[in-house]
C-alpha positions in Angstrom: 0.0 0.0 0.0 3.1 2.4 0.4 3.2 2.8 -3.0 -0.4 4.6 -3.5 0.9 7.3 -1.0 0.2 10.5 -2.4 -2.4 9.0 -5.1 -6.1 10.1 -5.1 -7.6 6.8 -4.2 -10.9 5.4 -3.8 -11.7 3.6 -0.3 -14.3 1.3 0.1 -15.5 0.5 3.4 -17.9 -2.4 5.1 -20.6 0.8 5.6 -22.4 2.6 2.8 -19.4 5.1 3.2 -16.7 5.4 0.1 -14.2 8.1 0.5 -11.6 9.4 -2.2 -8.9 11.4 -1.5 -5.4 11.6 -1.5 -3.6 9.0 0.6 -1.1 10.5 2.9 -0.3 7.9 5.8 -0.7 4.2 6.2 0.0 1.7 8.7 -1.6 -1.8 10.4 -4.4 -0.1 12.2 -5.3 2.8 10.2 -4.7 4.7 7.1 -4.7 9.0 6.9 -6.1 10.8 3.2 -6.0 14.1 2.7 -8.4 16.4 1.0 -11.4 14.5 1.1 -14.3 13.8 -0.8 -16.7 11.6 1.4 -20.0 9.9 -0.1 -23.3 8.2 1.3 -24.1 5.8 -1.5 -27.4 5.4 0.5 -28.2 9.2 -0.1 -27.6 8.7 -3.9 -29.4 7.8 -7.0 -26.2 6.0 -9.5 -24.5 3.1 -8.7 -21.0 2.9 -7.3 -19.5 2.7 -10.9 -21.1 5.6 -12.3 -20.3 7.3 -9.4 -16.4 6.7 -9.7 -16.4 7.1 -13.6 -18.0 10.7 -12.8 -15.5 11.6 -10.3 -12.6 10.4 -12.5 -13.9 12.3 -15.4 -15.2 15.6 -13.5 -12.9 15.3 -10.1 -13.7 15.5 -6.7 -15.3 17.8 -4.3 -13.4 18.0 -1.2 -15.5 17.9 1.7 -13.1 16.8 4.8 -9.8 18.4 4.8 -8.3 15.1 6.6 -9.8 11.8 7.8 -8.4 8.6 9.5 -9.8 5.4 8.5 -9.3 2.2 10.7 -8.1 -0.6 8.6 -10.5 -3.1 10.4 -13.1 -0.7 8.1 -11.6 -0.7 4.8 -12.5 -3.5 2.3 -10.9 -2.4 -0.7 -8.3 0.6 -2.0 -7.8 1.8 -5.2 -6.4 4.5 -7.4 -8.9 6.7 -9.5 -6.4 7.2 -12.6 -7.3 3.3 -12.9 -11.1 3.1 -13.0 -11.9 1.7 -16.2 -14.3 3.4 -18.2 -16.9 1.1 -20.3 
C-alpha cells in the first residue's frame, strides 16, 4: 500500500461510506487521506460505478480536509487514474 501514498484513491469501506482522496499515511491499524471527498451511496441515486467514472472524469469535491480510517473498516483501495471506463 506504500506505494499509493500521495495517489487520489478510492476507499471502500464495510458501511455505505466510500471516501476518495489523497492517501497520505498508512499503517496496520489505520490509514490518513487528505483532502477528502466523502459519499453516502445510501443518499444517492447511481451506482457505485457511475459514481467513480463521474468523479474520474469531472474530479472531486473536497468535503473533509483530513480523515483517518481504521483498517478493520476498509475493504478495498484503489487509485482513481485506474477506474476503467466502459
Amino acid at each position: 500500500m506504500e506505494k499509493l501514498i500521495g495517489k487520489i484513491v478510492v476507499v471502500d469501506t464495510s458501511t455505505s461510506l466510500v471516501y476518495m482522496g489523497r492517501l497520505r499515511e498508512v499503517n496496520e491499524r489505520w490509514i490518513e487521506m487528505e483532502e477528502v471527498d466523502l459519499i453516502d451511496l445510501g443518499e444517492i441515486k447511481i451506482s457505485r460505478e457511475l459514481l467513480l467514472i463521474e468523479k474520474k472524469r469531472d474530479g472531486l469535491k473536497a468535503s473533509r480536509g483530513s480523515v483517518m480510517l481504521t483498517a478493520r473498516a476498509i475493504v478495498s483501495i484503489s487509485v482513481l487514474e485506474e477506474i476503467i471506463d466502459p
